[in-house]
LUMKOL-268397 format. One record per residue: x, y, z of N, C-alpha, C in turn; residue in one letter. Coordinates in steps of 0.2 Angstrom, whole numbers, padded with zeros to 4 digits, always signed. Example, Ala and Ser with C-alpha at 12.3 -4.5 7.8 and 13.67 -1.06 7.14 Angstrom:
// residues 2
+0066-0028+0039+0062-0022+0039+0066-0016+0039a +0064-0011+0035+0068-0005+0036+0064+0000+0039s 
This chain:
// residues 282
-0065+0045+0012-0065+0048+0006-0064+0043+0000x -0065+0046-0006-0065+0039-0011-0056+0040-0012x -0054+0034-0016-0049+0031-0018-0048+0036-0024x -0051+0041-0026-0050+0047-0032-0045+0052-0028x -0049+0053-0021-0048+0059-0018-0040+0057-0014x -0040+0050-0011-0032+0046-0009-0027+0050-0014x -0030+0048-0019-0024+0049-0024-0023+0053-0025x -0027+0059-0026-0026+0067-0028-0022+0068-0023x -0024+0067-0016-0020+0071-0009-0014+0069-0012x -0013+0062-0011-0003+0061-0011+0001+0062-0017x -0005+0064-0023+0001+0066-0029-0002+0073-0031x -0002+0077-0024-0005+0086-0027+0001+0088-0027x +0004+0092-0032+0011+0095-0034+0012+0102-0029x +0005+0102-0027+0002+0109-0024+0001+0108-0019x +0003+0105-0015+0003+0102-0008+0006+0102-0003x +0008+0102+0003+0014+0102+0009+0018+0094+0007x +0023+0092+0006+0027+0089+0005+0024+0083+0011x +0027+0089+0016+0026+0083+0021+0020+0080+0025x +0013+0083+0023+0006+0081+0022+0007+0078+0018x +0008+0077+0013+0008+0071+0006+0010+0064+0010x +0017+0065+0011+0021+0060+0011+0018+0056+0018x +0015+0057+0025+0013+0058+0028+0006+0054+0028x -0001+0056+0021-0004+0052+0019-0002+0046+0015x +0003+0045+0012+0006+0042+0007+0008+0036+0015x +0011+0037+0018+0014+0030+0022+0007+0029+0024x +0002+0033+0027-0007+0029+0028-0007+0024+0025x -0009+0027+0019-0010+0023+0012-0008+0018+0012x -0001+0018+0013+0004+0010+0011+0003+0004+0016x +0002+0009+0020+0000+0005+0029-0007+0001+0028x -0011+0004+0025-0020+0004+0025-0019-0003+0018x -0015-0004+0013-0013-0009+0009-0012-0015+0011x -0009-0015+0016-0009-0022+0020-0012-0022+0027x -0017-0018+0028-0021-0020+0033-0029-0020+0027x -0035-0024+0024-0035-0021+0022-0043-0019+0024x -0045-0020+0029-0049-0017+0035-0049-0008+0037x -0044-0009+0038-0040+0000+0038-0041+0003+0032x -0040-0002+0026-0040+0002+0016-0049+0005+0017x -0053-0002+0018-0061+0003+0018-0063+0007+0021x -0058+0007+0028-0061+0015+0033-0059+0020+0031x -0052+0019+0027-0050+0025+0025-0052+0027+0018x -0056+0023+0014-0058+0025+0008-0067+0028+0008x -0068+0027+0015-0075+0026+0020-0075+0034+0023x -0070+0036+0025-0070+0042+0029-0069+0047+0025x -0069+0055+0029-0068+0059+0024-0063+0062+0024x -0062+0069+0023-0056+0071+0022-0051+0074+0026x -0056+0075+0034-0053+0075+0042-0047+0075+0043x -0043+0078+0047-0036+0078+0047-0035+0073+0055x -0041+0069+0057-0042+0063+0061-0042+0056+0057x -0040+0053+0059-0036+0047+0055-0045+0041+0053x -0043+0035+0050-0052+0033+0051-0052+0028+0056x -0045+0026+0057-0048+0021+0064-0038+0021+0068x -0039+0017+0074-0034+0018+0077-0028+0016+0073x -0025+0010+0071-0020+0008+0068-0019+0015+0063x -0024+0018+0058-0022+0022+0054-0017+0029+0058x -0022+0029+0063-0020+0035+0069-0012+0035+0071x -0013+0028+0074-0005+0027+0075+0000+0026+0069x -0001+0027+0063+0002+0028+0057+0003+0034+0055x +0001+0039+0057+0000+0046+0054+0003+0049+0062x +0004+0046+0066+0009+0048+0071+0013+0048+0071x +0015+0041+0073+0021+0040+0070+0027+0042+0064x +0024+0042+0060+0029+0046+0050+0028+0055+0053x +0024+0058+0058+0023+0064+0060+0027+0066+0064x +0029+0063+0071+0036+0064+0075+0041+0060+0069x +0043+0056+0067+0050+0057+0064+0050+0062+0059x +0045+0066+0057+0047+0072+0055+0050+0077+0056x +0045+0079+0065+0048+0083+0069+0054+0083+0072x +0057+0076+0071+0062+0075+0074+0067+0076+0069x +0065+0075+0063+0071+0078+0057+0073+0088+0057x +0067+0088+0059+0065+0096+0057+0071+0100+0065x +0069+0094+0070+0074+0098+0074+0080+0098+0075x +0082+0092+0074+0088+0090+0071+0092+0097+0066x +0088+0097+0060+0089+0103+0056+0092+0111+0058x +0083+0111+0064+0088+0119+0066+0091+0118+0070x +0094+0113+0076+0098+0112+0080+0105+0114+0078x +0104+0111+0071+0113+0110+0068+0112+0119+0064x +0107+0121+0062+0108+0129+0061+0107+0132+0067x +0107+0132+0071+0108+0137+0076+0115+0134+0080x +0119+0130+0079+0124+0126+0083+0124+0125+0091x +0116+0122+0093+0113+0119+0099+0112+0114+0099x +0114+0111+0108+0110+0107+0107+0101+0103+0109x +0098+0111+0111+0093+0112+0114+0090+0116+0107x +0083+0117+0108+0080+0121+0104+0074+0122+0108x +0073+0131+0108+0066+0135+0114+0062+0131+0108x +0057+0132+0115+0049+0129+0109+0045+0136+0105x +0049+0141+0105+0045+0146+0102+0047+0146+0094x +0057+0143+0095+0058+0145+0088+0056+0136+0084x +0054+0130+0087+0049+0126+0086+0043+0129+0082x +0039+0132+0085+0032+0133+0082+0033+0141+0078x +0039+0143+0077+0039+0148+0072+0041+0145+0063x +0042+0137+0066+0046+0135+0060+0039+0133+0057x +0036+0133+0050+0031+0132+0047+0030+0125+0046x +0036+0118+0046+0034+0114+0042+0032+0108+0050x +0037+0113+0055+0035+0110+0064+0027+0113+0063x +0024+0118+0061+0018+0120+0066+0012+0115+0061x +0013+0114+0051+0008+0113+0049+0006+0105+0050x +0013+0102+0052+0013+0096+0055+0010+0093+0063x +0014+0096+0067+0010+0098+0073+0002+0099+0073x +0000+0103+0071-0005+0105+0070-0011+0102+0066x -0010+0099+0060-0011+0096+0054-0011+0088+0055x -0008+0085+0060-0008+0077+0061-0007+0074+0067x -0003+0078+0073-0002+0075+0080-0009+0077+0085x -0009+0083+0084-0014+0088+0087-0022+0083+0086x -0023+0083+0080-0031+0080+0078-0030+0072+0080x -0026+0070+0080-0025+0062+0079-0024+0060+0086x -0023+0063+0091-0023+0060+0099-0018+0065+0105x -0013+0068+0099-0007+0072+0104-0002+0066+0108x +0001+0070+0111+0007+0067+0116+0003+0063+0116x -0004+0061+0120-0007+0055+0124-0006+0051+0120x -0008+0050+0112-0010+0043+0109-0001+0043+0107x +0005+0047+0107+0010+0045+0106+0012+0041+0112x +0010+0041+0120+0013+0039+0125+0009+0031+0125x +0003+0032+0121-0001+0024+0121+0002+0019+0118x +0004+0022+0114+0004+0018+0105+0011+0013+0106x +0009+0008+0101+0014+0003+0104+0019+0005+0100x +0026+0002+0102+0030+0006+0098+0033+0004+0092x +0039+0008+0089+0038+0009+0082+0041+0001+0079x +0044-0003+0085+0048-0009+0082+0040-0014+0080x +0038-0014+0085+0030-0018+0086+0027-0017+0079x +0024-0011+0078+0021-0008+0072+0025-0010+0068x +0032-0010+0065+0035-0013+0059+0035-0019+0059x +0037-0023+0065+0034-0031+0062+0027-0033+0061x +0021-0029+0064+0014-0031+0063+0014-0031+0056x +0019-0022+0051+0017-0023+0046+0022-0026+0041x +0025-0031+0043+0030-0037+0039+0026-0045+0040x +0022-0044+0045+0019-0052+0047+0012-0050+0043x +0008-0045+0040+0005-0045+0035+0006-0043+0028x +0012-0039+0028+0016-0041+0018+0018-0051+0020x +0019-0054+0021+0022-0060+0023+0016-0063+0022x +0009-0063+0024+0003-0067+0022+0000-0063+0016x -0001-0057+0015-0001-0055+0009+0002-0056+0002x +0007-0060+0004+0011-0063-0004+0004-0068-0010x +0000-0071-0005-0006-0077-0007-0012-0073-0013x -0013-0069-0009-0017-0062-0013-0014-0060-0020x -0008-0057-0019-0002-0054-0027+0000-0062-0028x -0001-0067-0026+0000-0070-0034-0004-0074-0037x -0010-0072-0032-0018-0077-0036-0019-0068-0040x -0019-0066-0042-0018-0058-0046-0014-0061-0052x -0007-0062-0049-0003-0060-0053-0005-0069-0059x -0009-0075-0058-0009-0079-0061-0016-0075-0067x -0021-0072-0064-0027-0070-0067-0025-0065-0071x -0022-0058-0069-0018-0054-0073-0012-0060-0081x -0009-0062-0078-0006-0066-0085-0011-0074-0088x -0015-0073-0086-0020-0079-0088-0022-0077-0096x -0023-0071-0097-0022-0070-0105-0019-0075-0111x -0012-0075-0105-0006-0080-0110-0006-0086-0110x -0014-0088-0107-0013-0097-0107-0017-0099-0111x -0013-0104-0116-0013-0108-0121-0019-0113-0121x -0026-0114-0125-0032-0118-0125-0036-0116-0120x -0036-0111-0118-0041-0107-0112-0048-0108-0115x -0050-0109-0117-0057-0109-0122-0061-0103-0118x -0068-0104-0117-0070-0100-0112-0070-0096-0106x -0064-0102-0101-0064-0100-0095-0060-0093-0093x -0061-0087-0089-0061-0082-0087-0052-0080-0083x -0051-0087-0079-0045-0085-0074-0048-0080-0069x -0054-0084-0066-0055-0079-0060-0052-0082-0055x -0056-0080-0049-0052-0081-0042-0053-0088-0038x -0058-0092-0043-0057-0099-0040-0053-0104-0045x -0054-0104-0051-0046-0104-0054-0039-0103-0051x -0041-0097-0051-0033-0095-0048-0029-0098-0041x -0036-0096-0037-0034-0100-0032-0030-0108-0030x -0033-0111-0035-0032-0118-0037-0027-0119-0038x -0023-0114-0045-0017-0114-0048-0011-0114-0042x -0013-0107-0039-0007-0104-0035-0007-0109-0028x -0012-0114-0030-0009-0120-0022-0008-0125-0025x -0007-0128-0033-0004-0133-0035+0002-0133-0038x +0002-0126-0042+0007-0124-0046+0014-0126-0040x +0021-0129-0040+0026-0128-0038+0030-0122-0037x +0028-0119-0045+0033-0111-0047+0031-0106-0042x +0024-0107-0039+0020-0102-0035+0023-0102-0027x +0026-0106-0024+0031-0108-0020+0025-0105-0016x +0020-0106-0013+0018-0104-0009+0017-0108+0000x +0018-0115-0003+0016-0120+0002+0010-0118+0009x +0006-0119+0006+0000-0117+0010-0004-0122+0008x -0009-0123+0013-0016-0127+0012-0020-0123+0009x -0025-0126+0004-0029-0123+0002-0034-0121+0006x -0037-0122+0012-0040-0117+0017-0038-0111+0016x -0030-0110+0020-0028-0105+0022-0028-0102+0015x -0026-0102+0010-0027-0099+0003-0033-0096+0003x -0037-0099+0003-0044-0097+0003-0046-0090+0011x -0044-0090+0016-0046-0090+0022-0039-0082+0019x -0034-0083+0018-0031-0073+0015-0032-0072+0011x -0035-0074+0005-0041-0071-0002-0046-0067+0003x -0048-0070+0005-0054-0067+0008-0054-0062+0015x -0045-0060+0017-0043-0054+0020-0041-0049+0015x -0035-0052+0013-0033-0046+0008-0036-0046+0000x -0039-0049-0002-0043-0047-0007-0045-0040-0010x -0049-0037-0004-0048-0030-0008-0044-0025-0008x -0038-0028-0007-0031-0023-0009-0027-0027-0013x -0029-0033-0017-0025-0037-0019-0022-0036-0027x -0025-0030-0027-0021-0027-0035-0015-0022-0033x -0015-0017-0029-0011-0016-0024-0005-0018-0023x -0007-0026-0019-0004-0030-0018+0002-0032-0021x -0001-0034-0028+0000-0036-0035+0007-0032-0038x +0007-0025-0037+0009-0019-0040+0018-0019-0034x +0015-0020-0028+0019-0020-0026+0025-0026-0024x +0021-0032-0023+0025-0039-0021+0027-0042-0028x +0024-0042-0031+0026-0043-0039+0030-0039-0044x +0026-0033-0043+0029-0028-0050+0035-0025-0047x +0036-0024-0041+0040-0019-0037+0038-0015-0038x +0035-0009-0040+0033-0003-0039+0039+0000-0033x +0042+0006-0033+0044+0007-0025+0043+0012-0021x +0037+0006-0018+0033+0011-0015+0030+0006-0009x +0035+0004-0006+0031-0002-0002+0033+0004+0004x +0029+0003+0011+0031+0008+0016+0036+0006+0018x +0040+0012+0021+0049+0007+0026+0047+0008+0030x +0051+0006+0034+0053+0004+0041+0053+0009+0044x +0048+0012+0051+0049+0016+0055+0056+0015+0059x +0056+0012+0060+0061+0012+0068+0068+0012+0065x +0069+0015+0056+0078+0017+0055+0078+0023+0053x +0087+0026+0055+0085+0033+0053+0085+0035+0047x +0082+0030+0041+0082+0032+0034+0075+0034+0034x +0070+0033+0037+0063+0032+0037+0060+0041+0032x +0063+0045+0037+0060+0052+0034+0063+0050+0025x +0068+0051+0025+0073+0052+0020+0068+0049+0014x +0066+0041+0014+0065+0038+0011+0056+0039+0010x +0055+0043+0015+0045+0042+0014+0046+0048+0008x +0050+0054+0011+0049+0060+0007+0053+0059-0001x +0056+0054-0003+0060+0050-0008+0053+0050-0012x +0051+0047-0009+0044+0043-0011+0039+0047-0013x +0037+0053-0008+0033+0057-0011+0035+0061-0016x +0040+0064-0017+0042+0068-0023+0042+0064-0027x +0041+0057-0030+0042+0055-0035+0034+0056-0039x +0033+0062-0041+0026+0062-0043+0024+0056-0052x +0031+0056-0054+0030+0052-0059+0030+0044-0058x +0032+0043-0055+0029+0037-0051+0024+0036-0047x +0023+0041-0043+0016+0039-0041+0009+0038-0045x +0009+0044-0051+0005+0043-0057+0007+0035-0060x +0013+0035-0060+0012+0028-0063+0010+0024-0060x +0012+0022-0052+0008+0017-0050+0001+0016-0049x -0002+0023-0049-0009+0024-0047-0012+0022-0055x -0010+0024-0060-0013+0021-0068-0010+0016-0070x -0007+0009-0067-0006+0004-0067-0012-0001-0063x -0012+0002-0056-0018-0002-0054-0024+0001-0057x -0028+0004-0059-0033+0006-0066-0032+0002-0070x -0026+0000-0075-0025-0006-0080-0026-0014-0077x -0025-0015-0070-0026-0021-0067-0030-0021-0065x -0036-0017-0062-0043-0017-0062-0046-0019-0070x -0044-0014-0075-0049-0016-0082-0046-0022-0083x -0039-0027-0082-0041-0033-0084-0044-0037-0079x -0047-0035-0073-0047-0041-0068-0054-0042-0068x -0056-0035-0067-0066-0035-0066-0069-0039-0070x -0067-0040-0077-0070-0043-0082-0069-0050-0079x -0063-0053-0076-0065-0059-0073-0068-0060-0066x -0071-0056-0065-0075-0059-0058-0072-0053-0052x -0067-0051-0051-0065-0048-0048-0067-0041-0046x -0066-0037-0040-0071-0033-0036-0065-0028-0032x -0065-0020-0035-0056-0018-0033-0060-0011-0030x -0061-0007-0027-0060-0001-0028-0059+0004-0032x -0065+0008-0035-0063+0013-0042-0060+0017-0040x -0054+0018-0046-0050+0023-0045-0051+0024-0053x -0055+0031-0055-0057+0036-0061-0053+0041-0061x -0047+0044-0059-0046+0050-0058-0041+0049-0063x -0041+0056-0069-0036+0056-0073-0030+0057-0072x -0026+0053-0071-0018+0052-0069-0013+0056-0075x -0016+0059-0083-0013+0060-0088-0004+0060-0089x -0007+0052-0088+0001+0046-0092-0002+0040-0094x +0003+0039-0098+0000+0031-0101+0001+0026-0097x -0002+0021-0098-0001+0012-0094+0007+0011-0095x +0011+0009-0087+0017+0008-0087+0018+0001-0089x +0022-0002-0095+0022-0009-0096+0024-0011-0088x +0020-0017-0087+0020-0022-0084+0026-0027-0085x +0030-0031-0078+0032-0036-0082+0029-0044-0080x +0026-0043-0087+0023-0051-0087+0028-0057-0091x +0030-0063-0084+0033-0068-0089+0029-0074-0091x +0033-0077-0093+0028-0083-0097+0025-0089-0091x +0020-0092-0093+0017-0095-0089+0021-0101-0090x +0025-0103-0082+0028-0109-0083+0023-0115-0085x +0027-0121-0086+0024-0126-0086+0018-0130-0082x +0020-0128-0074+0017-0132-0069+0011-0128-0069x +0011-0121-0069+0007-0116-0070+0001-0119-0074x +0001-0123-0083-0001-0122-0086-0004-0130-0085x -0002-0135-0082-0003-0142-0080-0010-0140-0073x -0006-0136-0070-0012-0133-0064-0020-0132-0067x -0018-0127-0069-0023-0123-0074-0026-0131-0079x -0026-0134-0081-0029-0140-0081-0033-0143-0080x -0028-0145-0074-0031-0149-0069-0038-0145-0065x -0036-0139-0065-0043-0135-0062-0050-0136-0065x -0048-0138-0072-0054-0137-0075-0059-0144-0072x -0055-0152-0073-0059-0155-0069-0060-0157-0062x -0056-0151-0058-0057-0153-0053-0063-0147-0048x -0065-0142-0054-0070-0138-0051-0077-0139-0057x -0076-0146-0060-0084-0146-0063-0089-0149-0059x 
């Protein structure tokens, strides 16, 4: 499905809460794999996930829900067991069940999957290489601000540059490897941008604590936030594309205005960087 229809699912006011919230940890998950981003922006609107990592994401956020849900009538009905009829009588157990365990593999793909600790660090040791991506963005998105720029754009061999000489960028990387996670995460790297830079709060939590439901479904109700972050990245596309850059369309009218950014000034080293780039890429 396109990146129009992404976003309509997780911010449809008209929607099952926990089907949003639900697509909404995919979505976060699919932002730092970004492999998973094009299958999911590639596939349709199937209640089967586009590839297995996705599968195992929309499991996973699926049983901690039904694990909340039972919890809930456990404590209303003062047991410590619950019959499986008043389980599938309860609407938010059956549309869930039904709507994301059921299509996505069932018990099986839950008794396969690795578990939730695993899954969390996979997706910590890719926010972790993903910083390289949000801040060669984050150098092109404030390149506006720099001083004698004559013609050149502040694209992404610019930027690259910058963010492996600049000190402020604390990156300490080889300029291969700079090179070598641009060319992973690059197309979620506005995203990226939004969330490692701007803080948006909207990064995915941690399955494996018991705040995980509390916090996804936090998340999804926030529809004024989600509209702003989805027409924030809109705003970082119009400034990016015009330099060279290649995002994902997202056309859907969000109707709110561009949330200010916050952009600081271009340190020094940044602007000595930037420079140096010019003769070092003639």
């Amino acid at each position: 499905m396109s990146l129009d229809q992404i976003a309509s699912l997780i911010s449809d006011e008209g929607a099952s809460l926990y089907l949003r919230a639900i697509r909404l940890y995919e979505f976060q998950v699919a932002i730092f794999y970004p492999l998973s981003f094009r299958a999911l922006c590639a596939a349709g609107t199937e209640a089967r996930a586009a590839n297995q990592r996705l599968r195992t994401a929309r499991i996973y956020a699926g049983i901690r829900f039904l694990e909340q849900i039972e919890k809930e009538l456990r404590q209303a009905c003062g047991s410590d067991t619950i019959p499986i009829s008043l389980l599938a009588q309860d609407q938010r157990y059956q549309t869930i069940f039904d709507n994301v365990i059921a299509p996505n593999g069932g018990w099986m793909r839950i008794r396969h999957s690795i578990s939730d600790r695993r899954f969390d660090d996979g997706l910590a040791k890719q926010r972790d290489s993903a910083e390289v991506a949000a801040k060669i963005v984050d150098f092109s998105y404030r390149f506006r601000e720099m001083p004698d720029r004559g013609t050149y754009k502040g694209g992404v061999t610019t930027a690259r540059y910058v963010v492996a000489n600049a000190r402020s960028y604390d990156l300490k990387r080889g300029k291969s490897t700079i090179k070598t996670r641009w060319r992973k995460f690059g197309p979620t790297a506005a995203f990226l941008y939004l969330l490692l830079i701007q803080k948006f709060p909207f990064m995915p939590p941690r399955l494996a604590t018991k705040q995980f439901s509390e916090r996804l479904l936090k998340q999804a109700n926030d529809f004024s936030g989600l509209r702003s972050f989805f027409r924030a990245y809109q705003n970082v596309c119009d400034v990016l594309v015009p330099r060279g850059y290649t995002f994902e369309k997202l056309s859907l009218n969000l109707n709110c205005e561009v949330p200010p950014l916050r952009v600081a000034a271009l340190q020094a080293d940044v602007i000595a960087a930037f420079k140096d780039s010019l003769g070092a890429m003639e």
